[in-house]
LUMPATOR-559112 format. One record per residue (C-alpha): chain; residue in three letters; x, y, z. Coordinates in Angstrom, 1 decimal, always signed. Layout:
! residues N
REC;c;r;xx;yy;zz
REC;A;ALA;X;Y;Z
...
***
This chain:
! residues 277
REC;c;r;xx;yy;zz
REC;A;UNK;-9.9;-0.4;-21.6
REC;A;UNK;-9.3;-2.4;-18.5
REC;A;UNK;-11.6;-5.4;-18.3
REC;A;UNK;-12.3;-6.8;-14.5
REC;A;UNK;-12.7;-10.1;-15.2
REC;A;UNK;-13.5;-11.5;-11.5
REC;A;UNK;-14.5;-10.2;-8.1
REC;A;UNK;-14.4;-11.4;-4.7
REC;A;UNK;-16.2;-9.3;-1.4
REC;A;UNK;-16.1;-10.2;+1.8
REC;A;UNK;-16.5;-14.1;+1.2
REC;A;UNK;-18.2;-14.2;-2.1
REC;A;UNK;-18.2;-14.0;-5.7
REC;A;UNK;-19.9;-11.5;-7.4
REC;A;UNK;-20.3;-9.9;-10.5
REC;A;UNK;-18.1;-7.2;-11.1
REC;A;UNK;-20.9;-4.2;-11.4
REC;A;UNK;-21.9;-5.2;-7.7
REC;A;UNK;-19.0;-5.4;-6.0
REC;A;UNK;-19.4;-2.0;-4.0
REC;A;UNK;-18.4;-0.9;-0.9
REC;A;UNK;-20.5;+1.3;+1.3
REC;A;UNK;-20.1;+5.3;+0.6
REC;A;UNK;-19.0;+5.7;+4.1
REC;A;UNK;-16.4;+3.7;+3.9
REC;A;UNK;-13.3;+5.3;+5.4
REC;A;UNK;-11.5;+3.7;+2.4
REC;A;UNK;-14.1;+6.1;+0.4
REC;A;UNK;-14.0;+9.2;+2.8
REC;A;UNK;-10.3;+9.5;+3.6
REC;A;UNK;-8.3;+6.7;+2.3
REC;A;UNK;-7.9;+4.8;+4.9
REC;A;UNK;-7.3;+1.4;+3.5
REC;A;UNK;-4.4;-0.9;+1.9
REC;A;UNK;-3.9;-3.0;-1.2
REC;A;UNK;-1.5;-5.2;-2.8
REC;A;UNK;-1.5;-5.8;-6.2
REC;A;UNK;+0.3;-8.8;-8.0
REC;A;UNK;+0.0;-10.6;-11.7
REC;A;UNK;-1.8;-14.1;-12.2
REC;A;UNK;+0.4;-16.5;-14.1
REC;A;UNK;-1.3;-19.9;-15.0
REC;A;UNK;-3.9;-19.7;-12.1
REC;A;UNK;-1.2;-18.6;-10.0
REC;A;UNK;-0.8;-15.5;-7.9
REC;A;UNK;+2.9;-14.5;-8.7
REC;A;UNK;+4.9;-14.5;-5.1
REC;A;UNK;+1.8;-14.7;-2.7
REC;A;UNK;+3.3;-14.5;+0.5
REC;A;UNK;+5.6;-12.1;+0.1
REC;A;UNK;+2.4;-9.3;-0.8
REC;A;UNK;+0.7;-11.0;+2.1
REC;A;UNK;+4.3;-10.3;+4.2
REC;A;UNK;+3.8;-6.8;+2.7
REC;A;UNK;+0.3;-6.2;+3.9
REC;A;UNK;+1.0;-7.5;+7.4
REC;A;UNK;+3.6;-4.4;+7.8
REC;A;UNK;+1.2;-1.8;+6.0
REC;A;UNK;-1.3;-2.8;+8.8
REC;A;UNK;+1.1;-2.6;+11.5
REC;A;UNK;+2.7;+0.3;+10.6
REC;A;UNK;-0.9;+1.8;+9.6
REC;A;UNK;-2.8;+0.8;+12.8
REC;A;UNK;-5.1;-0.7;+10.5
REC;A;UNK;-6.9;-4.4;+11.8
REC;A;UNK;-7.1;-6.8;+8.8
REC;A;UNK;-10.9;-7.9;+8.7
REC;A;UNK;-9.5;-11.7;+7.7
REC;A;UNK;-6.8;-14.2;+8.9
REC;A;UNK;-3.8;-14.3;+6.7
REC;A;UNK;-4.7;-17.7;+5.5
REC;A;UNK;-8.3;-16.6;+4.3
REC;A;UNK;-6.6;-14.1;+2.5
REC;A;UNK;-4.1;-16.1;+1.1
REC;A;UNK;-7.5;-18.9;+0.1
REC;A;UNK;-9.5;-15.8;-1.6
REC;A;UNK;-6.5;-14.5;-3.7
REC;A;UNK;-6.0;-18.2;-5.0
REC;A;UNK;-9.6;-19.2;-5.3
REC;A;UNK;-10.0;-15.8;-8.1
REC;A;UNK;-6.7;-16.3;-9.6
REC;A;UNK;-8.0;-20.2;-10.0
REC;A;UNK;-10.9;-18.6;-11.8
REC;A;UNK;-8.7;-16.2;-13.9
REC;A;UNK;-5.7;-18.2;-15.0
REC;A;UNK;-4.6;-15.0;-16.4
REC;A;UNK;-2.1;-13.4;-17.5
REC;A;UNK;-4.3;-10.9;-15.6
REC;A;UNK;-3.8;-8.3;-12.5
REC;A;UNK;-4.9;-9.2;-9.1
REC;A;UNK;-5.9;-6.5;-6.6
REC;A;UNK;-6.3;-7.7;-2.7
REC;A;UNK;-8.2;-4.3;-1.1
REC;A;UNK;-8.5;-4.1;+2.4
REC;A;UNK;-10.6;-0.9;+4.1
REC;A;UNK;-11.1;+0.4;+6.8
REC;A;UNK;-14.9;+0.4;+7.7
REC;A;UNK;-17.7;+2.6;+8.1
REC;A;UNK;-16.4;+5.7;+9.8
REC;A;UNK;-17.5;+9.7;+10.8
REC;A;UNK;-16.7;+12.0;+8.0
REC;A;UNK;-13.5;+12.7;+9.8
REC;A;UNK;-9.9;+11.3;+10.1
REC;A;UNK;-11.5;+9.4;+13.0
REC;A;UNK;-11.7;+5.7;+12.9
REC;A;UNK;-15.1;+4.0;+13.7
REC;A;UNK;-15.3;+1.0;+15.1
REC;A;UNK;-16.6;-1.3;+11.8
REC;A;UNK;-15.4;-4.3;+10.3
REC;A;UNK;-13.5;-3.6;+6.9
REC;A;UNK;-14.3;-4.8;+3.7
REC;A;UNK;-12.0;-7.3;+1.9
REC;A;UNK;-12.2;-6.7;-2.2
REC;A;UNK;-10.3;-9.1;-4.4
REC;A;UNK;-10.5;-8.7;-8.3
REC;A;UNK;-8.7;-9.7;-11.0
REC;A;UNK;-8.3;-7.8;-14.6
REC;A;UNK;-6.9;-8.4;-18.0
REC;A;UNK;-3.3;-6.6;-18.1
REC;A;UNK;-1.8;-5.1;-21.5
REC;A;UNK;+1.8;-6.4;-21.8
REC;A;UNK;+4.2;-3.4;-20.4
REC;A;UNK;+5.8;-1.5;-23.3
REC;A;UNK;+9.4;-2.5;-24.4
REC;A;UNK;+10.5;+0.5;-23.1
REC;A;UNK;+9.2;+3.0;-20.5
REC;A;UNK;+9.3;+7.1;-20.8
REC;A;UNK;+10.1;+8.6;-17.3
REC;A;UNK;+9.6;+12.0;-16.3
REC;A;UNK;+11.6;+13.2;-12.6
REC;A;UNK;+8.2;+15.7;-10.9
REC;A;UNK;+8.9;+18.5;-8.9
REC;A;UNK;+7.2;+17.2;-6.1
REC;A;UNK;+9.2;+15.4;-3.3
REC;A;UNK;+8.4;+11.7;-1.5
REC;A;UNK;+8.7;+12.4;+2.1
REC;A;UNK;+10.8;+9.1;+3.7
REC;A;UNK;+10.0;+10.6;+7.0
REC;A;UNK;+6.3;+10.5;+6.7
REC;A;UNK;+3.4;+8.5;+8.1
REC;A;UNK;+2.7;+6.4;+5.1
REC;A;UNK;+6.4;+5.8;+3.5
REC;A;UNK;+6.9;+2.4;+2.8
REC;A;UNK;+3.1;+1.5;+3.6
REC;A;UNK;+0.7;+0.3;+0.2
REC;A;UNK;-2.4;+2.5;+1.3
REC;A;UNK;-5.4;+3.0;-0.8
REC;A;UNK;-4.2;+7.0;-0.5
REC;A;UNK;-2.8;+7.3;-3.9
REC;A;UNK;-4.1;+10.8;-5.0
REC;A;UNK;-0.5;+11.9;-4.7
REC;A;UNK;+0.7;+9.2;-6.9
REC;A;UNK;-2.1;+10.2;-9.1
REC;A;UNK;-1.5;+13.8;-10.0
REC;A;UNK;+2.3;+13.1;-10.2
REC;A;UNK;+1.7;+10.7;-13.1
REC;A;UNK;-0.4;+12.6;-14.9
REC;A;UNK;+1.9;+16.0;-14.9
REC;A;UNK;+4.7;+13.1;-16.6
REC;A;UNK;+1.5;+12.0;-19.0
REC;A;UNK;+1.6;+15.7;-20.0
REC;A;UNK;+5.1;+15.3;-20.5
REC;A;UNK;+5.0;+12.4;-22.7
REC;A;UNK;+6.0;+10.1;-20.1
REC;A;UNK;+4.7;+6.6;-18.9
REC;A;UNK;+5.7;+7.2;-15.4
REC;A;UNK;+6.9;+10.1;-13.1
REC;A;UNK;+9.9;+9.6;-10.7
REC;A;UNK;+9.8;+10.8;-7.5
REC;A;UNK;+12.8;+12.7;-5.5
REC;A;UNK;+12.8;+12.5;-1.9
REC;A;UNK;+13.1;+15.4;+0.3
REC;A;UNK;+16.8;+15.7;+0.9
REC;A;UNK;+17.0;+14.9;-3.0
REC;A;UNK;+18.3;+11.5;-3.6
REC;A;UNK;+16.2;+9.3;-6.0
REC;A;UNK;+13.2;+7.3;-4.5
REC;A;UNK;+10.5;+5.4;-6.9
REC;A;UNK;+8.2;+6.1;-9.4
REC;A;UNK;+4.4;+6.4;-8.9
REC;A;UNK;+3.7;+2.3;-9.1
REC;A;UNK;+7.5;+1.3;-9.5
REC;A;UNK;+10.5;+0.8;-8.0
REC;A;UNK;+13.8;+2.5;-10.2
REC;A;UNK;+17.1;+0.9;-10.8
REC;A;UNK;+20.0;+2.6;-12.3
REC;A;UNK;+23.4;+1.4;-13.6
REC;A;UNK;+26.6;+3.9;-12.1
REC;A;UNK;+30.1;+3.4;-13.1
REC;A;UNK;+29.0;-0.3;-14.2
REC;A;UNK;+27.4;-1.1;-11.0
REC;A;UNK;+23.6;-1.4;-10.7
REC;A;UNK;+21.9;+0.5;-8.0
REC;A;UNK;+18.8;+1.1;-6.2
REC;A;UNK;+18.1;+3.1;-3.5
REC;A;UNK;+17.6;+2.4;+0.2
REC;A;UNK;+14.1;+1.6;+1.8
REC;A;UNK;+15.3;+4.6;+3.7
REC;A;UNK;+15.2;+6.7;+0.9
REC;A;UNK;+11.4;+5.9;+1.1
REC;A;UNK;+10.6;+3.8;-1.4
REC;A;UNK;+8.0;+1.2;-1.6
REC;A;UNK;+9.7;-2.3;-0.1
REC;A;UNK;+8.5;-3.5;-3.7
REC;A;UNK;+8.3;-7.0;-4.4
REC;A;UNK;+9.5;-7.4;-7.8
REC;A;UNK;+12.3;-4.9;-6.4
REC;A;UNK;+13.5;-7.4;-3.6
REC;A;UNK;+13.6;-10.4;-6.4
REC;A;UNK;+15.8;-8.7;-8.7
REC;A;UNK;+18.2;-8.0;-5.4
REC;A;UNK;+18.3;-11.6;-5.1
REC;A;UNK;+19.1;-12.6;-8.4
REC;A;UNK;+21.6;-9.6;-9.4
REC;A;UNK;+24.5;-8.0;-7.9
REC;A;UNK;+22.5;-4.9;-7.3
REC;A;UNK;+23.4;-2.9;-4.3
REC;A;UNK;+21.1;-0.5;-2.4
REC;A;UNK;+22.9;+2.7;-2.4
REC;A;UNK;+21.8;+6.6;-1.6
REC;A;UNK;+21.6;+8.0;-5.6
REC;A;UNK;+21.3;+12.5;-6.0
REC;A;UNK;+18.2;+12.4;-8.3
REC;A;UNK;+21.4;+14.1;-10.9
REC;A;UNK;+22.8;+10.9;-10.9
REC;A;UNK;+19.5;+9.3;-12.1
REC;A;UNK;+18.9;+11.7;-14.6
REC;A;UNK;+22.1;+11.8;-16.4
REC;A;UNK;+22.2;+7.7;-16.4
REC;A;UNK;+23.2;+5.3;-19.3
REC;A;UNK;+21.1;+2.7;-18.4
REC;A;UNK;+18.3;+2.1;-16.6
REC;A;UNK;+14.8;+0.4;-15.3
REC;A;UNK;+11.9;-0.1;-13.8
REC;A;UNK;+10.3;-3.1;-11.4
REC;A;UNK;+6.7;-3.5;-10.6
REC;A;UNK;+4.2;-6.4;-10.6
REC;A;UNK;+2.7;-6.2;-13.9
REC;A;UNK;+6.2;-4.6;-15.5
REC;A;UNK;+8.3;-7.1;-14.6
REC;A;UNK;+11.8;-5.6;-15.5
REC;A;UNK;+11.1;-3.0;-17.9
REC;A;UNK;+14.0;-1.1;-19.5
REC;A;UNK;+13.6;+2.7;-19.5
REC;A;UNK;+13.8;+4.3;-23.0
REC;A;UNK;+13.8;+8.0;-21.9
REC;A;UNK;+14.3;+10.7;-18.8
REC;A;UNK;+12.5;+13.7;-18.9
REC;A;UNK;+13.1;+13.4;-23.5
REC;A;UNK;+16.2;+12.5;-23.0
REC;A;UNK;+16.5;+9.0;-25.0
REC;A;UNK;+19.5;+6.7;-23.0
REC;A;UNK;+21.8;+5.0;-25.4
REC;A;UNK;+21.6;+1.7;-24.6
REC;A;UNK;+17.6;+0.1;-24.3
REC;A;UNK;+17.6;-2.6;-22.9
REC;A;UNK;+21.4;-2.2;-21.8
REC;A;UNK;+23.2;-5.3;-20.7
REC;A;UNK;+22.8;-4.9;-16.9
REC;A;UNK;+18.9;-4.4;-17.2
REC;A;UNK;+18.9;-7.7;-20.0
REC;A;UNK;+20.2;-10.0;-17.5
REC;A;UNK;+18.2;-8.9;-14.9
REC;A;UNK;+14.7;-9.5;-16.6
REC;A;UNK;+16.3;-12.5;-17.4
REC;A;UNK;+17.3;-14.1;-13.6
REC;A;UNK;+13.7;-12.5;-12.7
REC;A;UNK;+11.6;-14.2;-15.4
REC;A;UNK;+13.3;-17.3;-14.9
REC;A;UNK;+12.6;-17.5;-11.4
REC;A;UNK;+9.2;-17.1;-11.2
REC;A;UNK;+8.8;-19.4;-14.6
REC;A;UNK;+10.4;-21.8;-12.0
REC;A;UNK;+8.8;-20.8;-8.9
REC;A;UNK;+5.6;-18.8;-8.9
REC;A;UNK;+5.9;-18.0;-4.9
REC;A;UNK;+9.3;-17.7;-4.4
***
């Protein structure tokens, strides 16, 4: 069970059983909001500004106003992650206001949510499962972290059914794209690859650290490719650089393999060193 452990609306503490938002929220009504989500590492929110860089483009690319200034964001996330030195998960959610029951947007002030909760360590290993249903890099939301995750949702729960920690996602010409909450990396004819932000991924954080601190290449991958792969793993906040043990059953032979070793190596080190890089 997932313990939240601190919570922070609109300016203010509160205890975690009364931090609600209004039922006519547009969040609430049609998912019309954006998080960002990051780890808390000895009272420190891991690489801070680059989720706050990632929210600015969500809201641009969304339309949607941000109901603070980036440094009073920046202030609230620190001020709970001082209060939860963690290891813990830190959730920044920004909606959209009180709106019509309709796609329409009102004319309200969002809410700003922060909360932080205790985070199991990530499996040695992760199960993937490739779903049948396609990302679409073309659409509205590709690339933006909105609060709409009822996608993301029933995709990883057809993998659950499958065994699997996490489904893997297509996109709709059929090269790989991401998991649900996770960004994929895969090792081809002994180079290590990811795919293109215009495959549609996520621009995931951890994702853009391990391009820095690897020879990793971003590189258009058939979904084929992925699933016949030697080696391979998965980034995300609170996964770090997690090898993958399995695609759709298949167990890969080599868990962690060397490529995916030294990368959770140059990532861990770097943030051990600098925890906003």
């Amino acid at each position: 069970m997932i313990e939240i452990l601190t919570a922070w609306l609109d300016g203010v503490f509160v205890e975690p059983s009364h931090a609600t938002l209004g039922a006519f929220d547009h969040a609430i009504t049609v998912g019309d909001g954006l998080f960002e989500a990051t780890k808390i590492v000895d009272g420190e929110p891991v690489a801070l500004t680059r989720h706050l860089d990632r929210l600015e483009r969500s809201a641009d690319r969304a339309g949607l106003d941000l109901p603070m200034t980036r440094s009073g964001l920046a202030d609230a996330c620190r001020a709970v992650a001082e209060r939860t030195p963690g290891p813990a998960k830190l959730r920044l959610t920004v909606t959209g206001g009180a709106a019509a029951l309709s796609s329409a947007r009102g004319d309200a002030t969002g809410s700003v949510l922060i909360a932080a909760a205790s985070m199991p360590l990530p499996a040695p290993a992760a199960a993937v499962t490739v779903v049948e249903w396609p990302r679409n890099e073309r659409g509205a939301l590709a690339g933006v972290k909105s609060t709409s995750y009822l996608e993301n949702v029933v995709a990883l729960a057809a993998a659950k059914e499958q065994g699997s920690d996490e489904a893997i996602f297509a996109n709709t010409v059929g090269n790989l794209c991401e998991g649900t909450g996770s960004n994929v990396f895969v090792v081809i004819d002994g180079r290590l690859v990811t795919p293109p932000l215009t495959a549609g991924p996520l621009a995931g954080v951890t994702r853009a650290l391990v391009l820095e601190v690897t020879d990793a290449v971003e590189e258009d991958l058939p979904i084929e490719a992925f699933e016949t792969a030697e080696e391979a793993f998965l980034t995300a906040c609170t996964r770090d650089v997690q090898p993958i043990g399995s695609i759709n059953g298949r167990p890969l032979d080599r868990v962690p393999g060397p490529a995916t070793a030294a990368a959770a190596a140059a990532y861990l080190d770097l943030i051990s060193t600098t925890p906003d890089p």
